[in-house]
mmCIF file of the C-alpha atoms, coordinates in Angstrom:
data_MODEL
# 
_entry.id   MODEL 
# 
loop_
_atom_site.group_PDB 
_atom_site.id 
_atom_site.type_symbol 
_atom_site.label_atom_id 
_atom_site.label_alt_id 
_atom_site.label_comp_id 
_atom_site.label_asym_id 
_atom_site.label_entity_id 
_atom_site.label_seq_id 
_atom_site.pdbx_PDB_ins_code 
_atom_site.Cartn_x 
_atom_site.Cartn_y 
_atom_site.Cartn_z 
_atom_site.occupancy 
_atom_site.B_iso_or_equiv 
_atom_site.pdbx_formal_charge 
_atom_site.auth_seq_id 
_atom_site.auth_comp_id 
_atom_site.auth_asym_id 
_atom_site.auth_atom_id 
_atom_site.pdbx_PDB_model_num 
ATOM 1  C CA . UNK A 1 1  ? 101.999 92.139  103.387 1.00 0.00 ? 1  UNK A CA 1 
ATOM 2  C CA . UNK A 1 2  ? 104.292 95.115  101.865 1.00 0.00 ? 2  UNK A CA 1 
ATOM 3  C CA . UNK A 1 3  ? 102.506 96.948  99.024  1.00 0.00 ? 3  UNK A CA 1 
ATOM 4  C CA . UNK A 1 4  ? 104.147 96.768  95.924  1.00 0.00 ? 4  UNK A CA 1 
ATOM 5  C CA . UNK A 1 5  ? 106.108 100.343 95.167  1.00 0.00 ? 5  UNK A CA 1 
ATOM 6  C CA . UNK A 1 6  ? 104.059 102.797 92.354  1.00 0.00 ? 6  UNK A CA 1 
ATOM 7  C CA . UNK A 1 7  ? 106.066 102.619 88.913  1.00 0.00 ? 7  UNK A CA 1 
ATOM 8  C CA . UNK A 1 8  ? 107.702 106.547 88.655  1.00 0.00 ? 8  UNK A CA 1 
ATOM 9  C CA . UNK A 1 9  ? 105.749 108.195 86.276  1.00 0.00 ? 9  UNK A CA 1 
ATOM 10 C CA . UNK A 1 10 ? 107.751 110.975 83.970  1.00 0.00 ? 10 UNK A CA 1 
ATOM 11 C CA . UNK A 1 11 ? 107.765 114.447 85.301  1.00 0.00 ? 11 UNK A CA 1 
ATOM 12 C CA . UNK A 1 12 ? 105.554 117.324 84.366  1.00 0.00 ? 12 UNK A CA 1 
ATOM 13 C CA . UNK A 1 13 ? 106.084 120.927 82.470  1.00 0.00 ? 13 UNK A CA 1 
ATOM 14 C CA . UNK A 1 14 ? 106.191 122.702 85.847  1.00 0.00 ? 14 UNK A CA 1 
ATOM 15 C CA . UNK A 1 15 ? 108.643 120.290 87.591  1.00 0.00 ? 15 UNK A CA 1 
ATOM 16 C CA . UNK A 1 16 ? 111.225 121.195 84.703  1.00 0.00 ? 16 UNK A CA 1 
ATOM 17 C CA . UNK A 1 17 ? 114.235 123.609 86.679  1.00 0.00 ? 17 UNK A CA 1 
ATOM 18 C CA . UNK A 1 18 ? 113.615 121.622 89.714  1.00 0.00 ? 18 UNK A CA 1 
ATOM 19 C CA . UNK A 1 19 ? 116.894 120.219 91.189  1.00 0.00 ? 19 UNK A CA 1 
ATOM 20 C CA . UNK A 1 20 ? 115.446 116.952 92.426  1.00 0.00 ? 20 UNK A CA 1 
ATOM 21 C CA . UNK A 1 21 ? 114.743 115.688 88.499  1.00 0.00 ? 21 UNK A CA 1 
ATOM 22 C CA . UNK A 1 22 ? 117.513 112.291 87.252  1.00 0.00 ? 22 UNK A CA 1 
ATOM 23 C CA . UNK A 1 23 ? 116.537 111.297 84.044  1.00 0.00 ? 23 UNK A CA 1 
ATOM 24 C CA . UNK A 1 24 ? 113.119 112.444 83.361  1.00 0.00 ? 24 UNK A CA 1 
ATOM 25 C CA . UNK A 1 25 ? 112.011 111.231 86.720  1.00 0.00 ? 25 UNK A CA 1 
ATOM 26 C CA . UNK A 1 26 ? 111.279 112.660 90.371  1.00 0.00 ? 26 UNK A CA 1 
ATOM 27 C CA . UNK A 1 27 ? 113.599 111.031 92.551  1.00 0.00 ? 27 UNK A CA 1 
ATOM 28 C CA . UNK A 1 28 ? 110.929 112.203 95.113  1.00 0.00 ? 28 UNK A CA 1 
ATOM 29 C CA . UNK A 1 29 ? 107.739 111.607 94.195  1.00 0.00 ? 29 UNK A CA 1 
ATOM 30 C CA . UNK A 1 30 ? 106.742 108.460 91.767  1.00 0.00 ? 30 UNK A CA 1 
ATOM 31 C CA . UNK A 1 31 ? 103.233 110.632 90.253  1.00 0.00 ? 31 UNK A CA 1 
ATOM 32 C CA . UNK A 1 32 ? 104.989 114.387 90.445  1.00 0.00 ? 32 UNK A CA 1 
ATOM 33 C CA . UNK A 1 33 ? 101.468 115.690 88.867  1.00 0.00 ? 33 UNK A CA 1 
ATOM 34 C CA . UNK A 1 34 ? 99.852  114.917 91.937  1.00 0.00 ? 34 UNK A CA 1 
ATOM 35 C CA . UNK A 1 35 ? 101.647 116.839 93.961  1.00 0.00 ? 35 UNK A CA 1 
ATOM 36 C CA . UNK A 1 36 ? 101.367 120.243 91.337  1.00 0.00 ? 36 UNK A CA 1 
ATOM 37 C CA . UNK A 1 37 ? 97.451  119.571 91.603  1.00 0.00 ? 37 UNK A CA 1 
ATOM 38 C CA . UNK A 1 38 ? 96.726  121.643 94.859  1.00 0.00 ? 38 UNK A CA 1 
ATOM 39 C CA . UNK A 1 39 ? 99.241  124.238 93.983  1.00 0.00 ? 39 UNK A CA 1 
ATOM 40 C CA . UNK A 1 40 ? 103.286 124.324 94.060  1.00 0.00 ? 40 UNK A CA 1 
ATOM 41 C CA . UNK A 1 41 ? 105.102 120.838 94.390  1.00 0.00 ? 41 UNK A CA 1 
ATOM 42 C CA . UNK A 1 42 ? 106.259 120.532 97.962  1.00 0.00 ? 42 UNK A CA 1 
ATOM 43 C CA . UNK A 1 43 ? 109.464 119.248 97.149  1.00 0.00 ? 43 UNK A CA 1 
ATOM 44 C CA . UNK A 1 44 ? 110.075 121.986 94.263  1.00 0.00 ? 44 UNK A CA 1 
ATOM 45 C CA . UNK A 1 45 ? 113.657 123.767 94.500  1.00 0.00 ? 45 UNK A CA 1 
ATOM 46 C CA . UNK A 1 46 ? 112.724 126.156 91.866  1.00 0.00 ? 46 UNK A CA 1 
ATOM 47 C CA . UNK A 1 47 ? 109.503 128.041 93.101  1.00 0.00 ? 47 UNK A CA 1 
ATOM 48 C CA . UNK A 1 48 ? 109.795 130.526 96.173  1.00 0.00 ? 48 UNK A CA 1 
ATOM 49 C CA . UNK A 1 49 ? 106.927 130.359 98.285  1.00 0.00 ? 49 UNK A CA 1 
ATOM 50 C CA . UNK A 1 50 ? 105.574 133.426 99.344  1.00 0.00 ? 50 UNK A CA 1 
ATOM 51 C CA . UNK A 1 51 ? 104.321 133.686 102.714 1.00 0.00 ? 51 UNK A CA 1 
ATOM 52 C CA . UNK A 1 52 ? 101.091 135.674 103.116 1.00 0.00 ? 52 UNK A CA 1 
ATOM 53 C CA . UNK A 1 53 ? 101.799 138.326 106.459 1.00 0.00 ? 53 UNK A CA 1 
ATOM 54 C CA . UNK A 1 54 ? 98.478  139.694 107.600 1.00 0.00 ? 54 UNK A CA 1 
ATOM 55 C CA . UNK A 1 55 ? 98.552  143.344 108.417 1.00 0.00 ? 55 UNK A CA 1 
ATOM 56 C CA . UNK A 1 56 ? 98.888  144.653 111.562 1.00 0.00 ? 56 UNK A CA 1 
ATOM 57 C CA . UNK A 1 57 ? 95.870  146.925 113.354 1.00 0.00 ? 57 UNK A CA 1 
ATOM 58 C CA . UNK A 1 58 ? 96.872  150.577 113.778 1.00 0.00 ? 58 UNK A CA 1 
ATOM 59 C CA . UNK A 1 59 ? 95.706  151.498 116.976 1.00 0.00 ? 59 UNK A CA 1 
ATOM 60 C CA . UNK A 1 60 ? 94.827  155.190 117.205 1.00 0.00 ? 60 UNK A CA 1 
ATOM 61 C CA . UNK A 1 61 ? 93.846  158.129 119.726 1.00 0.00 ? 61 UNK A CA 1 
ATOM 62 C CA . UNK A 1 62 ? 93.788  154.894 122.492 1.00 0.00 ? 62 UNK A CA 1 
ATOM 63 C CA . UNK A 1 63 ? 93.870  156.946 125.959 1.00 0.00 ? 63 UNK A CA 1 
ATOM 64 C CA . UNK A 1 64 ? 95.595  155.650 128.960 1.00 0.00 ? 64 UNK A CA 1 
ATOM 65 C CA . UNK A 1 65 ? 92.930  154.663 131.685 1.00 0.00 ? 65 UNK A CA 1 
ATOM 66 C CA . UNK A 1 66 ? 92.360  155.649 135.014 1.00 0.00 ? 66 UNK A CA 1 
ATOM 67 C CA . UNK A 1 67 ? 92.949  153.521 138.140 1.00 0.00 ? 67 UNK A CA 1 
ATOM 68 C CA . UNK A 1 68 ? 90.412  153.284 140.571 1.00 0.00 ? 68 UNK A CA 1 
ATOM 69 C CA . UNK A 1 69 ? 92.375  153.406 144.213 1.00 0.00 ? 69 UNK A CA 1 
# 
C-alpha cells in the first residue's frame, strides 16, 4: 500500500528569501512550518548557521616530568 502524498501547504514568513520557494510553495518540504518549529529550516538557503566552537583549555605552568630509569 503507498501512502497517499501530503497536499503542499503555502510557505511561512521566515521561509520568504529562501531559494527553494516556486509559487508560494516549498518545492522541498509539503508543511515548511514544521520544519521552522525546532529552529532554522534545514533546507533554508537564506540563514547561515553558526557553528558553536567550544573553547580550548589553556594549559599553564605544566612542568615536564621526570623519568624514572
Amino acid at each position: 500500500m503507498a501512502q497517499a502524498p501530503l497536499p503542499k501547504q503555502p510557505i511561512v514568513e521566515k521561509c520568504t528569501g529562501c531559494e527553494n520557494i516556486e509559487d508560494g510553495f516549498c518545492r522541498i518540504w509539503a508543511v515548511p512550518a514544521a520544519k521552522w518549529r525546532t529552529g532554522v529550516c534545514p533546507s533554508a538557503t537564506h540563514v547561515k548557521v553558526e557553528a558553536k566552537v567550544p573553547e580550548q583549555k589553556v594549559r599553564v605552568g605544566q612542568q615536564k616530568q621526570k623519568k624514572n630509569r
